[in-house]
C-alpha positions, 0 to 999 in steps of 0.5 A, spaced: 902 752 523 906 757 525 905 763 525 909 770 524 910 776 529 906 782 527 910 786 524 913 792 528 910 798 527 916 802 526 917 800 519 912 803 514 906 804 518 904 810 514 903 805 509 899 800 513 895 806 516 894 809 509 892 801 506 887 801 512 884 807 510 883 805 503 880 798 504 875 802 510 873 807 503 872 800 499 868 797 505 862 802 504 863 805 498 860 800 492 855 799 497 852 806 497 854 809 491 848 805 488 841 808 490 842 815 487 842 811 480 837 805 482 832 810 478 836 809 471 837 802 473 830 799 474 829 804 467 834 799 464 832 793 467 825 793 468 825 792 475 820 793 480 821 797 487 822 790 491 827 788 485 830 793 486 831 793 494 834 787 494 841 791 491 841 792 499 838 786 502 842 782 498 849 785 502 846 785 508 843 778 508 851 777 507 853 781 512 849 776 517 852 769 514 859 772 512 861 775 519 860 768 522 866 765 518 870 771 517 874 770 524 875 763 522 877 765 515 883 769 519 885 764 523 887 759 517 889 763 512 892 769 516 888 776 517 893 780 512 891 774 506 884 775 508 882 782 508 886 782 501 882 776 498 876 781 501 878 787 497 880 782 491 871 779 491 870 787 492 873 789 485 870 782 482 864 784 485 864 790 482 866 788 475 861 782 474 855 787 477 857 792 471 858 787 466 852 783 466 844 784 466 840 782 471 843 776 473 849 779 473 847 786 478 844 781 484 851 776 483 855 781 483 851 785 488 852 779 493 860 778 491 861 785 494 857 784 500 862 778 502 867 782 501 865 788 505 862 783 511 870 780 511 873 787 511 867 789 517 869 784 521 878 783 521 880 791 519 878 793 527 881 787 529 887 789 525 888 796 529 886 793 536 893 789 534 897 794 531 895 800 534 893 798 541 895 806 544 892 810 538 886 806 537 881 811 540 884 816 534 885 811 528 878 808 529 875 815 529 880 816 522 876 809 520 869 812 521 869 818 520 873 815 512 868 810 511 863 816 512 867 821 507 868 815 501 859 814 502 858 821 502 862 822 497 860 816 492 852 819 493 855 825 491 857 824 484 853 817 482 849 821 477 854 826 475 858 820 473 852 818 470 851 824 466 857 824 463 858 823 455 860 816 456 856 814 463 850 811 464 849 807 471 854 802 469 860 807 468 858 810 475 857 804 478 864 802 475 869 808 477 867 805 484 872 800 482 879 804 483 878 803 491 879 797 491 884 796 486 888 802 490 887 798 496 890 791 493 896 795 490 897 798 497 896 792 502 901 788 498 907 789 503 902 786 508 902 779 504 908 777 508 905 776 515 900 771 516 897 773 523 892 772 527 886 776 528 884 778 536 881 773 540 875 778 541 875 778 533 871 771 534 862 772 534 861 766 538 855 764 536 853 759 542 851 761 550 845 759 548 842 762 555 843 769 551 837 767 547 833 767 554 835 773 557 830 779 556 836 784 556 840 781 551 834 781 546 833 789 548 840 790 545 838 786 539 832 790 538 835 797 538 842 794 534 837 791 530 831 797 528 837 802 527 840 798 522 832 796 518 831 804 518 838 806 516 838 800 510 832 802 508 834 810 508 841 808 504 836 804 499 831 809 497 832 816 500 834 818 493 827 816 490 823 818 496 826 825 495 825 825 488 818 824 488 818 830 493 820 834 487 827 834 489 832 833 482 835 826 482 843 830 483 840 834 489 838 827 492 844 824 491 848 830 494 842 830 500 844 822 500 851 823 501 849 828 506 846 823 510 852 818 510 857 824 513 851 825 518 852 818 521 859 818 521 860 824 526 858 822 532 863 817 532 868 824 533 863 826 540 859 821 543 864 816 547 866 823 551 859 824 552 857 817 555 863 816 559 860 822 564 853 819 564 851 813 569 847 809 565 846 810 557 838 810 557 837 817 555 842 818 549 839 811 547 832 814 548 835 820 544 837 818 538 832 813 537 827 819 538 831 823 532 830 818 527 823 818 529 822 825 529 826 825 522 822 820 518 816 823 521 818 830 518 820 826 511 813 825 511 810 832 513 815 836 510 819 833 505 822 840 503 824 841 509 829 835 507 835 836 509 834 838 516 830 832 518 836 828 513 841 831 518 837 829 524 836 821 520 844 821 520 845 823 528 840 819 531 842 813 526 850 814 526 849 813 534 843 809 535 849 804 532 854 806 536 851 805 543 848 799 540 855 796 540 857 799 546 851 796 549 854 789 547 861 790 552 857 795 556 850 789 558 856 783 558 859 780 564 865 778 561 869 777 554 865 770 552 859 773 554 860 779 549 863 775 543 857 771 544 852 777 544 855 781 539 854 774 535 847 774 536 846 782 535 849 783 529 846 776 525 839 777 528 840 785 527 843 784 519 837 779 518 832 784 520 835 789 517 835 785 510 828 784 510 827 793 510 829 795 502 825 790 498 820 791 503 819 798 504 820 797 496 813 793 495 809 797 499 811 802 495 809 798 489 802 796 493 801 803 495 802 809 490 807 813 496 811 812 501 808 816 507 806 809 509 812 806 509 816 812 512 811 811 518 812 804 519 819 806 520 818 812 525 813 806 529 820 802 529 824 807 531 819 808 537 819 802 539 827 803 538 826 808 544 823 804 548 828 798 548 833 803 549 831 805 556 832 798 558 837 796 554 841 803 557 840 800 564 847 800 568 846 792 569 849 786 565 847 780 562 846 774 569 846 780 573 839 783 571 838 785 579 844 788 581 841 795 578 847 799 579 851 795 578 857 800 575 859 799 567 865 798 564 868 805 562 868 806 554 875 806 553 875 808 545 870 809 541 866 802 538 866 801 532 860 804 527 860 797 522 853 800 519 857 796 511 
């Protein structure tokens, strides 16, 4: 099947950087705009604390499966078609979340999960096309987007719902002019019908990854940093409550954390091309995680602090991660095959955290215990980091100084 030549970027590329945006604010948005109401909507619906964790497994349970075929959707349908038929089951999602009852919200939850995951994967892989010599800029701009939209989501959730006219499903349904926007803005990009990257492609075989120890080292630190920071967008909120803090200071504080995971996308690449090996920023961040739940635990008044603290250990724990993947691989197979196995065994660990983090609050009373399980794994999280950070790659465990790839731009913060 023949197909067109990427369009040249001296003809509107303003409007695509500005659609590209749009779709980066809707690719995060719906998602975390959510826990700040999970109080009224368990009110209303009668949900227990594992029912309602699955709004956040359920996404994430798509992002582990939809990623698998996002690249072969591409290549059938053209990369522009496809993430615009991503923004079309992103607002459908949104509609049939607000409409229904319980049904409804899981369903609905689901649909957005799909579409966010198409997004996840193709829009880099749009800006590797388009924009190979500002790559490192605009993948900041997405980031530091997606960052901002989540932030601000959290903020004003419970505003919204406090309105005359509001409840969860009003607040839950404003998120709907994101996608809408962006379907507006991409229409011109329905003309081509290109492909995405060859790097785009998880390759889900090199069966010999699932034998190499170092390969599991980087799954274990991409995988425990996605569980910890799913199961903080899930129940920050309601865990901050129950410390006494109001159910709008908690939204703005879970707002707060999303700002927070972005803004490493803005330093630390520079940080890590000067370094000879990344284990001690990979200890690092792992241990801000660690001191940060233990600090919720010990002094939850002390909330913003330790939040601060979550957000920039978490925001880079998922871009070292990602790193690790180009960085540990011996060549771009090797990498795609990696990255494969990282992220769908990551997201599947990750979907387990909110429902179960969510029952053993059920069973317990509290969530000290929880919040201890989770500084246990970013423990643990640290020590797989410092052989995961090592300066050696996959089939050359013995060459230890063998010398990395130089971090040319910034990887991709895909925590959504």
């Amino acid at each position: 099947m023949p197909h067109a030549a990427p369009p040249t970027l001296t003809t509107r590329p303003a409007l695509l950087i500005l659609g590209i945006l749009c779709i980066a604010m809707a690719l995060r948005a719906p998602f975390t705009g959510v826990p700040p109401l999970m109080g009224l909507i368990r009110g209303e619906l009668g949900l227990s604390s594992a029912a309602a964790g699955m709004l956040i497994t359920l996404p994430l349970l798509a992002f582990a499966v939809v990623s698998l075929f996002a690249a072969g959707l591409a290549r059938r349908f053209g990369l522009e078609r496809t993430l615009f038929a991503a923004m079309l089951l992103v607002a459908a999602g949104i509609g049939v979340r607000t409409m229904g009852g319980v049904g409804g919200l899981y369903a609905g939850t689901a649909i957005i999960g799909a579409g966010i995951a198409l997004g996840n994967v193709l829009l880099p892989s749009l800006l590797k096309r388009d924009f190979p010599q500002r790559l490192a800029g605009l993948t900041s701009a997405y980031v530091l987007t997606m960052g901002l939209a989540a932030g601000l989501a959290s903020a004003i959730a419970i505003p919204l719902a406090n309105l005359p006219m509001g409840g969860w499903r009003f607040s839950t349904l404003c998120m709907l002019a994101l996608p809408l926007i962006s379907l507006l803005l991409w229409l011109p990009q329905l003309a081509g019908h290109t492909r995405p990257v060859a790097a785009t492609a998880h390759a889900p075989h090199g069966a010999h990854l699932w034998r190499s120890p170092l390969a599991w080292q980087v799954t274990m630190y991409l995988g425990i940093n996605s569980f910890v920071f799913y199961v903080a967008v899930s129940w920050l909120p309601a865990i901050l409550h129950d410390a006494g803090f109001t159910a709008e200071r908690a939204g703005s504080l879970h707002g707060f954390l999303q700002l927070a995971s972005a803004a490493p996308a803005l330093f630390l690449a520079p940080v890590l091309r000067r370094l000879k090996d990344q284990r001690a920023a990979a200890f690092c961040a792992a241990g801000a995680s660690c001191v940060a739940f233990a600090g919720l635990i010990a002094a939850p008044a002390w909330g913003a602090v330790w939040i601060a603290l979550l957000g920039l250990g978490t925001g880079a724990g998922i871009i070292l991660g990602l790193a690790f993947v180009g960085l540990r691989a011996s060549h771009a197979q090797q990498a795609a095959a990696l990255s494969g196995m990282a992220q769908c065994v990551g997201y599947l660990f990750a979907a387990t955290g909110p429902a179960l983090v969510g029952g053993v609050h059920d069973k317990f009373g509290g969530w000290g215990f929880a919040l201890g399980v989770c500084a246990a794994l970013c423990a643990v999280m640290a020590v797989a980091g410092l052989y995961a950070g090592r300066a050696i790659q996959i089939g050359r465990a013995g060459a230890s100084t063998a010398a990395p790839a130089p971090l040319a731009h910034p990887p991709r913060a895909r925590q959504s």
